[in-house]
N, CA, C and O atoms as a Maestro MAE file, in Angstrom:
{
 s_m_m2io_version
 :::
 2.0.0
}

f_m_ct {
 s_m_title
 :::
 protein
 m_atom[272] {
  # First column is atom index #
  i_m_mmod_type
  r_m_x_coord
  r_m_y_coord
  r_m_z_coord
  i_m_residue_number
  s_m_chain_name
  s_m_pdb_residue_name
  s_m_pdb_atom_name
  i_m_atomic_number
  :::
  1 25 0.808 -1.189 0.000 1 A "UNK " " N  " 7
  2 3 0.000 0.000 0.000 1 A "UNK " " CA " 6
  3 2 0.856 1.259 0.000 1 A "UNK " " C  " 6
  4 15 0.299 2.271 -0.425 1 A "UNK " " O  " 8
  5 25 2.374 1.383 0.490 2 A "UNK " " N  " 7
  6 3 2.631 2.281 0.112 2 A "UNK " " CA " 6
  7 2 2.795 2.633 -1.430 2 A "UNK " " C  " 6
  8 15 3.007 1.892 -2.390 2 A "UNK " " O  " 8
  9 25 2.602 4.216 -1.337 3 A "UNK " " N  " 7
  10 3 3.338 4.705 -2.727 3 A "UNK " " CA " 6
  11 2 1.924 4.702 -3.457 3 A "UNK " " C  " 6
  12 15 1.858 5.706 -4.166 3 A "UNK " " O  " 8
  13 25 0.810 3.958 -3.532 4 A "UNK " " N  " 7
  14 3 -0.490 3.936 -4.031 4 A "UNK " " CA " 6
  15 2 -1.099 4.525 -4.349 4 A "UNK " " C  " 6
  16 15 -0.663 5.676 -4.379 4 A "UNK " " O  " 8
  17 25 -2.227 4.387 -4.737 5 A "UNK " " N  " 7
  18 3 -3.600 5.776 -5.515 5 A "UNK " " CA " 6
  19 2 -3.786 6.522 -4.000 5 A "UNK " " C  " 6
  20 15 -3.564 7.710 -3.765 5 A "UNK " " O  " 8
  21 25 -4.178 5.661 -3.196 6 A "UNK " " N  " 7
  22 3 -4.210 6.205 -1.970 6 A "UNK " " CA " 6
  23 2 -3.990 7.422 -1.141 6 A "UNK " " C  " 6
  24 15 -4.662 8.355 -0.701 6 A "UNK " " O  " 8
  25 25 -2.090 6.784 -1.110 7 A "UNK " " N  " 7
  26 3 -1.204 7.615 -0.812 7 A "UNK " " CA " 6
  27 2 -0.890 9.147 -1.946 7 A "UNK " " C  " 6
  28 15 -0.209 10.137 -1.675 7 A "UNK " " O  " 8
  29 25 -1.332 8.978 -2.674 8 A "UNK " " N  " 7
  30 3 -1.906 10.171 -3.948 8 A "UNK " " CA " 6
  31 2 -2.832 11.325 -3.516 8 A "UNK " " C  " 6
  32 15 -2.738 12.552 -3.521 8 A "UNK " " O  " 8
  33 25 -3.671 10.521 -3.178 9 A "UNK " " N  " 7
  34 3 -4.809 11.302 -2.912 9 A "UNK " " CA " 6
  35 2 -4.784 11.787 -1.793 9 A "UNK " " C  " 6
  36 15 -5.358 12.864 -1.634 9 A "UNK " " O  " 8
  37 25 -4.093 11.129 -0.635 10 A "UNK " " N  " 7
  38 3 -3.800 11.973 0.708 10 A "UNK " " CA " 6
  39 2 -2.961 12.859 0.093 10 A "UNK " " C  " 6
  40 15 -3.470 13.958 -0.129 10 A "UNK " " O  " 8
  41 25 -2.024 12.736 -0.189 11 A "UNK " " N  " 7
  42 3 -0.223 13.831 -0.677 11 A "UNK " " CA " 6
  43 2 -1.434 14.916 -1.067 11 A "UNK " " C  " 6
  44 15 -1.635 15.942 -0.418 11 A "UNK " " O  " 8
  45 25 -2.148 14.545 -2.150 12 A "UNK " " N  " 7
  46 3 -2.968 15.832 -2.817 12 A "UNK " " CA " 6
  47 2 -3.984 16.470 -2.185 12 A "UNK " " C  " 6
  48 15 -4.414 17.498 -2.709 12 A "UNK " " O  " 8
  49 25 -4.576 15.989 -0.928 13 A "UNK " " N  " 7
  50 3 -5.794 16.648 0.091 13 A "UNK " " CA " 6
  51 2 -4.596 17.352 0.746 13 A "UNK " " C  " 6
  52 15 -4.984 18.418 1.222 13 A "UNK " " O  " 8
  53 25 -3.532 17.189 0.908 14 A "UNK " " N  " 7
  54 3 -2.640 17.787 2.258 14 A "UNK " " CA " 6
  55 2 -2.242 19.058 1.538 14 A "UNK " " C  " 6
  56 15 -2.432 20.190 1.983 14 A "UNK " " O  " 8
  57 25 -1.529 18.689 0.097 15 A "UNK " " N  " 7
  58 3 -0.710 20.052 -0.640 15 A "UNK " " CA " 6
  59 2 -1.612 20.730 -0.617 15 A "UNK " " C  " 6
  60 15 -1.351 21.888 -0.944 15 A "UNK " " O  " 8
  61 25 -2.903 20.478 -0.296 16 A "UNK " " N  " 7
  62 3 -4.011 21.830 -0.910 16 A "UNK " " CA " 6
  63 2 -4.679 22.009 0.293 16 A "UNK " " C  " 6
  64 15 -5.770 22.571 0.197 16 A "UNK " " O  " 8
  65 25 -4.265 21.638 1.537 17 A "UNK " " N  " 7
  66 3 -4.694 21.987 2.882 17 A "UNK " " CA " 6
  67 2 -6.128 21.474 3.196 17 A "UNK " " C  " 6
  68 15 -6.841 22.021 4.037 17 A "UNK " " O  " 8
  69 25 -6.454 20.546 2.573 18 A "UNK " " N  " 7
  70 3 -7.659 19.676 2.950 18 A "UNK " " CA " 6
  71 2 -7.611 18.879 3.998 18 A "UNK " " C  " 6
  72 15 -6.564 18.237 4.084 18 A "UNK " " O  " 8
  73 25 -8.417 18.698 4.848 19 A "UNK " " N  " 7
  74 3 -8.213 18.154 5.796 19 A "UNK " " CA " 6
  75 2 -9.229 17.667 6.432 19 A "UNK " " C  " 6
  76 15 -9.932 18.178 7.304 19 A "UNK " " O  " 8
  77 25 -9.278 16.217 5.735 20 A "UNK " " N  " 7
  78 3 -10.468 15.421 5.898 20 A "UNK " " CA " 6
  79 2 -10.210 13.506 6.410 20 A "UNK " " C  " 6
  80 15 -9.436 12.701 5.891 20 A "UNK " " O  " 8
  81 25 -11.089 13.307 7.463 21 A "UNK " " N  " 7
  82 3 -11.045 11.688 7.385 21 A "UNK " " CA " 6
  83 2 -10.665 10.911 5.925 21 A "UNK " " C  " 6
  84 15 -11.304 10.868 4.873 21 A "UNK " " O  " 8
  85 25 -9.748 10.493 6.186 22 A "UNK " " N  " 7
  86 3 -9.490 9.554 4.980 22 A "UNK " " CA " 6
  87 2 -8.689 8.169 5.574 22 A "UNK " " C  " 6
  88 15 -7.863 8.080 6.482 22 A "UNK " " O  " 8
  89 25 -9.196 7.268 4.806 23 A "UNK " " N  " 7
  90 3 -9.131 5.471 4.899 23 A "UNK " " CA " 6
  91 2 -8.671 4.538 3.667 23 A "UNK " " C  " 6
  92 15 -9.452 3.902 2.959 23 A "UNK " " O  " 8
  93 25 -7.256 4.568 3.532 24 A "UNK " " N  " 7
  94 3 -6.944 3.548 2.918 24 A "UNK " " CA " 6
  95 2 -7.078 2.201 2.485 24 A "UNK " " C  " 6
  96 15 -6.634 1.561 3.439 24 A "UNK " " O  " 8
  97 25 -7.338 1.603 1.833 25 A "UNK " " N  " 7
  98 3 -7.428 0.030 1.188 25 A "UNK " " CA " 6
  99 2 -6.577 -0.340 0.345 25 A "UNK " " C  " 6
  100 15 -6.339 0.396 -0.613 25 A "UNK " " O  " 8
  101 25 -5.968 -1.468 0.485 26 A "UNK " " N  " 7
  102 3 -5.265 -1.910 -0.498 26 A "UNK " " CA " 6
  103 2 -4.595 -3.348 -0.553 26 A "UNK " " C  " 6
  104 15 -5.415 -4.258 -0.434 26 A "UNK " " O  " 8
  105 25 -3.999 -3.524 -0.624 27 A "UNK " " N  " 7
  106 3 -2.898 -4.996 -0.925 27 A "UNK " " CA " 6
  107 2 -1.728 -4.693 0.275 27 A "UNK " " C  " 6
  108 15 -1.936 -3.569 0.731 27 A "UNK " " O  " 8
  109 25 -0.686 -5.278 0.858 28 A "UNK " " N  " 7
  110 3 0.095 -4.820 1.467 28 A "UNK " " CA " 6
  111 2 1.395 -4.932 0.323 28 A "UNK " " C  " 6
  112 15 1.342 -5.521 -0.756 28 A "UNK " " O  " 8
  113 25 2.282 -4.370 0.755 29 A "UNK " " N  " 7
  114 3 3.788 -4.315 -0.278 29 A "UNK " " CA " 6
  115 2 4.494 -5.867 0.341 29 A "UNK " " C  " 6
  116 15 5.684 -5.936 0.646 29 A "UNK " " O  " 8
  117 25 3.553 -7.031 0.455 30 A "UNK " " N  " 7
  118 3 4.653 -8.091 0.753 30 A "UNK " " CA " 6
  119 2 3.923 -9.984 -0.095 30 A "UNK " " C  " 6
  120 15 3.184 -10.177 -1.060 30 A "UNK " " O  " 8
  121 25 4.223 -10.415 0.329 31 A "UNK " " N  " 7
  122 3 4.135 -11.925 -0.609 31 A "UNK " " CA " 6
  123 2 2.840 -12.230 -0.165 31 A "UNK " " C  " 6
  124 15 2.764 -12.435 1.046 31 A "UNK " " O  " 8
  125 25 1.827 -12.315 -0.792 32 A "UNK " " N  " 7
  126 3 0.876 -13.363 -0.120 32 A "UNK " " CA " 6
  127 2 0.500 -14.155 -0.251 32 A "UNK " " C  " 6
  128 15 1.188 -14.540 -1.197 32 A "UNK " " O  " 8
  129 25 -0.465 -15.252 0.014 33 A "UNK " " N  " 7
  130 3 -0.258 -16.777 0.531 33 A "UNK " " CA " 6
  131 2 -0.772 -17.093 -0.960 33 A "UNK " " C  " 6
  132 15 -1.438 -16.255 -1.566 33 A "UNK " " O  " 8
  133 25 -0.489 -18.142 -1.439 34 A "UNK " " N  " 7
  134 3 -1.444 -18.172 -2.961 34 A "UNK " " CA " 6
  135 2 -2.474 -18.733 -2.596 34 A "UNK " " C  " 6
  136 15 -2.467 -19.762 -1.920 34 A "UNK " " O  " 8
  137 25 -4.085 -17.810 -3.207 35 A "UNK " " N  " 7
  138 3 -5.096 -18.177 -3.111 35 A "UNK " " CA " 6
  139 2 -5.961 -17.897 -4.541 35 A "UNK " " C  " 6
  140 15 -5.473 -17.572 -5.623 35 A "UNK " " O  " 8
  141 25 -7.571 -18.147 -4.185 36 A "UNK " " N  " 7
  142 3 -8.435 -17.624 -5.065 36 A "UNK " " CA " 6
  143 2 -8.353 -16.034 -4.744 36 A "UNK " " C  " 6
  144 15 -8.191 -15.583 -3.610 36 A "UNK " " O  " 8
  145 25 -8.478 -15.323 -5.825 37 A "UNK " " N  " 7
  146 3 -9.065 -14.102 -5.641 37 A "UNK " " CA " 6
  147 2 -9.947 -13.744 -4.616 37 A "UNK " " C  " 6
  148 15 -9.745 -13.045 -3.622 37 A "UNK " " O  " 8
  149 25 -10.923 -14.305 -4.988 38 A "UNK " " N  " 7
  150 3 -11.990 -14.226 -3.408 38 A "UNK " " CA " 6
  151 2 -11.474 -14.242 -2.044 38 A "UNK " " C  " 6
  152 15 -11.816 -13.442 -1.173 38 A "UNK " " O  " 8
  153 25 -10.501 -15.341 -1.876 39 A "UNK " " N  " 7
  154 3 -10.105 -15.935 -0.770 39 A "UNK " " CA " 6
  155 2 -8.716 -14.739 -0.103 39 A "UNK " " C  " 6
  156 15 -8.379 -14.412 1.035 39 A "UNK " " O  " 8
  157 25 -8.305 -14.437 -1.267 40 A "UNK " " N  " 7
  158 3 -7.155 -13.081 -0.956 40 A "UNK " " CA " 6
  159 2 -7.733 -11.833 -0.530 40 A "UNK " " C  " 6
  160 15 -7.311 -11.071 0.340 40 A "UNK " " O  " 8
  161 25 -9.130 -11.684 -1.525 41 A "UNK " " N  " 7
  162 3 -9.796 -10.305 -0.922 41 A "UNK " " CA " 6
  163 2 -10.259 -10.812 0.559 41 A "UNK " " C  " 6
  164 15 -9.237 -10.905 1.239 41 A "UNK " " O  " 8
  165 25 -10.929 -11.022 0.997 42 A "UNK " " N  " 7
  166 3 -11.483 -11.960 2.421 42 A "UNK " " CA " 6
  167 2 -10.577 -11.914 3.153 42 A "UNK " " C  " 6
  168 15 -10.723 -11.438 4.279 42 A "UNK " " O  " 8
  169 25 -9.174 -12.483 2.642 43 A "UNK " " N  " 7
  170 3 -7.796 -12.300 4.043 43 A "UNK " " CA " 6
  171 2 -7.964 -11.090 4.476 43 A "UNK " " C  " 6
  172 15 -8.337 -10.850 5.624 43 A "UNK " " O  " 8
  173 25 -7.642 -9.980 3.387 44 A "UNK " " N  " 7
  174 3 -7.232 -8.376 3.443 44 A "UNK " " CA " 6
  175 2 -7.986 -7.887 3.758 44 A "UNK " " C  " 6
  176 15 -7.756 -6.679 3.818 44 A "UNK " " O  " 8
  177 25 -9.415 -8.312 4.202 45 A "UNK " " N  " 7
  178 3 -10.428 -7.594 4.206 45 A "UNK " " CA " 6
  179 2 -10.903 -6.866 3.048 45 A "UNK " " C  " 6
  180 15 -11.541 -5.919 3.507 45 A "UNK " " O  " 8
  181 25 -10.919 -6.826 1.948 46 A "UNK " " N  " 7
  182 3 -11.216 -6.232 0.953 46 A "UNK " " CA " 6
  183 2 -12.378 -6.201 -0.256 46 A "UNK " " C  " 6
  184 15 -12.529 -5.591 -1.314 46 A "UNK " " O  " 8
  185 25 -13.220 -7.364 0.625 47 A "UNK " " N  " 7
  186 3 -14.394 -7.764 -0.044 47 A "UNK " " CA " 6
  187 2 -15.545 -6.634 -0.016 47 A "UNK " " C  " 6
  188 15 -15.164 -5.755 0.756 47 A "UNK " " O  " 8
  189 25 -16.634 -6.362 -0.486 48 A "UNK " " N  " 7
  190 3 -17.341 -5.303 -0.722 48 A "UNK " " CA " 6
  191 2 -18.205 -5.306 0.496 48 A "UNK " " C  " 6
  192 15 -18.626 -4.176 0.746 48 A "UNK " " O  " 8
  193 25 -18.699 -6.466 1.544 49 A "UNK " " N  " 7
  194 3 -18.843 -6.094 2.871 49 A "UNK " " CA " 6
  195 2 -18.265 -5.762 3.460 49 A "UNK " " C  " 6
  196 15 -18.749 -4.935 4.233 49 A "UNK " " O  " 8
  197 25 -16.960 -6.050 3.605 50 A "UNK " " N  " 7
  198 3 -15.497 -5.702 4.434 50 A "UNK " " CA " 6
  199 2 -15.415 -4.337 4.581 50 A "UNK " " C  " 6
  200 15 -15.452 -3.560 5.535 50 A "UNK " " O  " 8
  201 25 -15.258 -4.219 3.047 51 A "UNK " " N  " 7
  202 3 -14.797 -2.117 2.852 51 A "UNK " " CA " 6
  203 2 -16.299 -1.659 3.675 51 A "UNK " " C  " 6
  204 15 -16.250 -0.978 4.699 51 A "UNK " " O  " 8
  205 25 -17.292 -2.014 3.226 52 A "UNK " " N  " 7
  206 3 -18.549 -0.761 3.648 52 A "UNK " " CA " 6
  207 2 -18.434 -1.397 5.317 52 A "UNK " " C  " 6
  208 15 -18.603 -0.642 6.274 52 A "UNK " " O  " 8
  209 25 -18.245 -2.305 5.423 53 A "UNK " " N  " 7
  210 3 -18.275 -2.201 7.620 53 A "UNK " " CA " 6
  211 2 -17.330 -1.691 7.982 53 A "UNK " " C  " 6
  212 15 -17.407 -1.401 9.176 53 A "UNK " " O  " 8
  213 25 -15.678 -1.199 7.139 54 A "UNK " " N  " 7
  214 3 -15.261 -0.503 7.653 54 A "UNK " " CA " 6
  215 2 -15.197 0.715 7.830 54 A "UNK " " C  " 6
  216 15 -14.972 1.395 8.832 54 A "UNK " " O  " 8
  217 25 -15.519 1.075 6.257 55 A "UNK " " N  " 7
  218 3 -16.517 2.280 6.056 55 A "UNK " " CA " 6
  219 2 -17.883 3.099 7.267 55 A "UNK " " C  " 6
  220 15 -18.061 4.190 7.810 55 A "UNK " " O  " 8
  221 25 -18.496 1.903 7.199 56 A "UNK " " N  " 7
  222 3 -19.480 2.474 8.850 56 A "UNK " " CA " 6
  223 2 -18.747 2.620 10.100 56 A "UNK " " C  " 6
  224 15 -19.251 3.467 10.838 56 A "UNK " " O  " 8
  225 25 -17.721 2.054 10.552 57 A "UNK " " N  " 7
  226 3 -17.075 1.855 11.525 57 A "UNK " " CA " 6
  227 2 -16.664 3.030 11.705 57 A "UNK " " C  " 6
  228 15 -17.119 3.742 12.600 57 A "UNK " " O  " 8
  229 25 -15.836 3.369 10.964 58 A "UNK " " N  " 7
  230 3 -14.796 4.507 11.274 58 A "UNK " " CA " 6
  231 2 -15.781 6.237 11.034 58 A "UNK " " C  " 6
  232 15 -15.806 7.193 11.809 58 A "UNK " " O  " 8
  233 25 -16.445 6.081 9.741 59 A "UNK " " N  " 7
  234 3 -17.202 7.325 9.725 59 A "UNK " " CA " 6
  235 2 -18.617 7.626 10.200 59 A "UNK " " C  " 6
  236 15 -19.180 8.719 10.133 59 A "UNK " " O  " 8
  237 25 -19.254 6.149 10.836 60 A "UNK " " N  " 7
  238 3 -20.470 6.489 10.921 60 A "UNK " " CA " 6
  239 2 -20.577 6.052 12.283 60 A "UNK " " C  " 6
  240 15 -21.551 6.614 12.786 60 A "UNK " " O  " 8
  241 25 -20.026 5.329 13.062 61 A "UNK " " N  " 7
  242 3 -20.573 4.760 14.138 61 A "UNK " " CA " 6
  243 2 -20.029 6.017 15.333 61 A "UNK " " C  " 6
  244 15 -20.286 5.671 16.486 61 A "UNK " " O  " 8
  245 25 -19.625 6.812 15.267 62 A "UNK " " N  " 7
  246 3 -19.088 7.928 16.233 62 A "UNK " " CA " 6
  247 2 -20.148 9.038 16.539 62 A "UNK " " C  " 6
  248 15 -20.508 9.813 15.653 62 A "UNK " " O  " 8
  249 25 -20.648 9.096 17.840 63 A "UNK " " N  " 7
  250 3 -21.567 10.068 18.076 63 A "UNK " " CA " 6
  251 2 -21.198 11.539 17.986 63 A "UNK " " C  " 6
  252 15 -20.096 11.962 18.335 63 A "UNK " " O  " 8
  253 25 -22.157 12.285 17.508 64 A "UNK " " N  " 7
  254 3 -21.388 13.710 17.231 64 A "UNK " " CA " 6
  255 2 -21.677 14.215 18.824 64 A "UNK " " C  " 6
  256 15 -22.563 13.926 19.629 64 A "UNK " " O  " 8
  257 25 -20.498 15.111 18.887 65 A "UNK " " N  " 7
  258 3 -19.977 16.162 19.940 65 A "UNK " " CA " 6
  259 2 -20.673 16.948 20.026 65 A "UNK " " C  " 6
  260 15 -20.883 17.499 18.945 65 A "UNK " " O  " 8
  261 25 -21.420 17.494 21.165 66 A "UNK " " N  " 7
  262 3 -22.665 18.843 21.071 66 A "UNK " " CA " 6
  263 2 -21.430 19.867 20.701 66 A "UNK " " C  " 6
  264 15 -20.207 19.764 20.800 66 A "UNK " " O  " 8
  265 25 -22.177 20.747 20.302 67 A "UNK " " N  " 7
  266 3 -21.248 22.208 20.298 67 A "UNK " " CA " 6
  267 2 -21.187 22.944 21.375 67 A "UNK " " C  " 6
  268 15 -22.166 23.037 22.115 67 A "UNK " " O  " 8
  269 25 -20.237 23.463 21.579 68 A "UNK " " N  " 7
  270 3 -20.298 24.213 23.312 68 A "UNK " " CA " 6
  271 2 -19.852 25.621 22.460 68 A "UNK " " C  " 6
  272 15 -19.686 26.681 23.064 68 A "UNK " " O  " 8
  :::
 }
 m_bond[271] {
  # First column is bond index #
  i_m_from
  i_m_to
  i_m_order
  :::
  1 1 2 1
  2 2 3 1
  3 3 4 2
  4 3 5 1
  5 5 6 1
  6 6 7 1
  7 7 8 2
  8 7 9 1
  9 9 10 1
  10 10 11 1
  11 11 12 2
  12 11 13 1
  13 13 14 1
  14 14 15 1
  15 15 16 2
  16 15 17 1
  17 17 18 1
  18 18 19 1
  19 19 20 2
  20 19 21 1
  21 21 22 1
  22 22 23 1
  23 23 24 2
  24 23 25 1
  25 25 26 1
  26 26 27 1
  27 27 28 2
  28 27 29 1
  29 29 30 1
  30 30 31 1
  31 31 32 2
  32 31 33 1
  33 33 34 1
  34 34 35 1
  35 35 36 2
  36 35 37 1
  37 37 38 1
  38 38 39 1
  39 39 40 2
  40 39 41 1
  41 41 42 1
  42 42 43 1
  43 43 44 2
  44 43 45 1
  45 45 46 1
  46 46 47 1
  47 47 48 2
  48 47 49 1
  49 49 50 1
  50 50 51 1
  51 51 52 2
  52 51 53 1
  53 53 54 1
  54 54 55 1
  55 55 56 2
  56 55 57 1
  57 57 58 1
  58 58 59 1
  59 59 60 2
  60 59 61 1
  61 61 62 1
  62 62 63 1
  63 63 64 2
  64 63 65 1
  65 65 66 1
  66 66 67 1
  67 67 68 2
  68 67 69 1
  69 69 70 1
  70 70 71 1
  71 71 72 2
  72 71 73 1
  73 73 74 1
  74 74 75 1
  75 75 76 2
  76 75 77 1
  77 77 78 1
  78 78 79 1
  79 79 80 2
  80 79 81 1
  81 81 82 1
  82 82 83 1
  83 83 84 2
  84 83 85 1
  85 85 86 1
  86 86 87 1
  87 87 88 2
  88 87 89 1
  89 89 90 1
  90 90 91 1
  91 91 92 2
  92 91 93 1
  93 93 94 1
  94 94 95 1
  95 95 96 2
  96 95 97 1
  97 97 98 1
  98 98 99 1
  99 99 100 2
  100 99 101 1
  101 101 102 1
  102 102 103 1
  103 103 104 2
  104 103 105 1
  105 105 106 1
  106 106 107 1
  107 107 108 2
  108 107 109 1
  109 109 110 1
  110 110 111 1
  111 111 112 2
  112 111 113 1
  113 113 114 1
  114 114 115 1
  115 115 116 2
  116 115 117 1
  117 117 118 1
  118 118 119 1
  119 119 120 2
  120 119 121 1
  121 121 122 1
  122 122 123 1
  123 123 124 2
  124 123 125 1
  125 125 126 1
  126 126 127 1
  127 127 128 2
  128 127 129 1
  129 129 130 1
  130 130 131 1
  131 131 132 2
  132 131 133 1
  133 133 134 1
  134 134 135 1
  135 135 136 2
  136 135 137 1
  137 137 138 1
  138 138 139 1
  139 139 140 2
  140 139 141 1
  141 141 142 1
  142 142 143 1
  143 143 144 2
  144 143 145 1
  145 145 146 1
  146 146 147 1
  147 147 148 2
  148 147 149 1
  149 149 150 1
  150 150 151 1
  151 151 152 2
  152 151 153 1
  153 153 154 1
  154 154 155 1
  155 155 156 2
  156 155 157 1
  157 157 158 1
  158 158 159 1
  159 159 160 2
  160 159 161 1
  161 161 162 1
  162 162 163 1
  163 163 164 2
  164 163 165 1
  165 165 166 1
  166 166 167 1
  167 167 168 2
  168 167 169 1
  169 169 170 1
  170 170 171 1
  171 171 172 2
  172 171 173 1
  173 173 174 1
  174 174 175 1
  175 175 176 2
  176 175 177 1
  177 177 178 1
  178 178 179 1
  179 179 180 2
  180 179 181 1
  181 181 182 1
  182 182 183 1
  183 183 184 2
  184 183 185 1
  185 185 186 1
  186 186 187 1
  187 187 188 2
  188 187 189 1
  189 189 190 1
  190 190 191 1
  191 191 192 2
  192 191 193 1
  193 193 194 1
  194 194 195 1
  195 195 196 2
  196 195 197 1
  197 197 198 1
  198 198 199 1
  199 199 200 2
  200 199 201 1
  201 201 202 1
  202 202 203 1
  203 203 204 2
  204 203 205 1
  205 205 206 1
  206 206 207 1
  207 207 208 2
  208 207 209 1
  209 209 210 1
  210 210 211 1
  211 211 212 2
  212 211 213 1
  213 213 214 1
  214 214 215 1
  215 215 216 2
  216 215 217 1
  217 217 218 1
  218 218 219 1
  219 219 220 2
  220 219 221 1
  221 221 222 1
  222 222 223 1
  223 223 224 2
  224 223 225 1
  225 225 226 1
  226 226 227 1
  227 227 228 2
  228 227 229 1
  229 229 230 1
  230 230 231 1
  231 231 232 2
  232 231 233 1
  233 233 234 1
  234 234 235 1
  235 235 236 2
  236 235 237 1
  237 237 238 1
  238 238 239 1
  239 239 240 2
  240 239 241 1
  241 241 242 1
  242 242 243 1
  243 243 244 2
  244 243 245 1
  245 245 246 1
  246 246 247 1
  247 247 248 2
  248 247 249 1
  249 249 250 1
  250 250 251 1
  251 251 252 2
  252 251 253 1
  253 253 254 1
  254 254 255 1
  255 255 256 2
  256 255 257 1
  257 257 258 1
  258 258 259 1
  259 259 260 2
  260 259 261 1
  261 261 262 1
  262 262 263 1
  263 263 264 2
  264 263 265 1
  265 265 266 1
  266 266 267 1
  267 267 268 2
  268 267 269 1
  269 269 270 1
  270 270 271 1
  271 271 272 2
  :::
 }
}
């Protein structure tokens, strides 16, 4: 995952002073076990339930802060 579309798109929210939750996905930069496709996305978590529960997790399950 380094070096990635990812890592792009953060470099480019930062140079332009954006400054927003952001959540990476990807492959890691090392060997992995030989499988099915399926079975590789599923390790990494990367299956299309995977991403959206982590997706809810991180941006949706957090109660908002009253304003003081």
């Amino acid at each position: 995952m380094i070096g990635g579309f990812g890592s792009a798109v953060a470099e480019a929210l930062m140079d332009n002073n954006i400054l927003v939750p952001l959540k990476r996905f990807g492959v890691p930069d090392q060997l992995v076990d030989h499988a099915t496709p399926d079975q590789s996305k599923a390790d990494l978590g990367l299956t299309s339930s995977q991403i959206s529960e982590q997706i809810r997790e991180l941006f949706f399950s957090k109660q908002p802060s009253p304003v003081s």
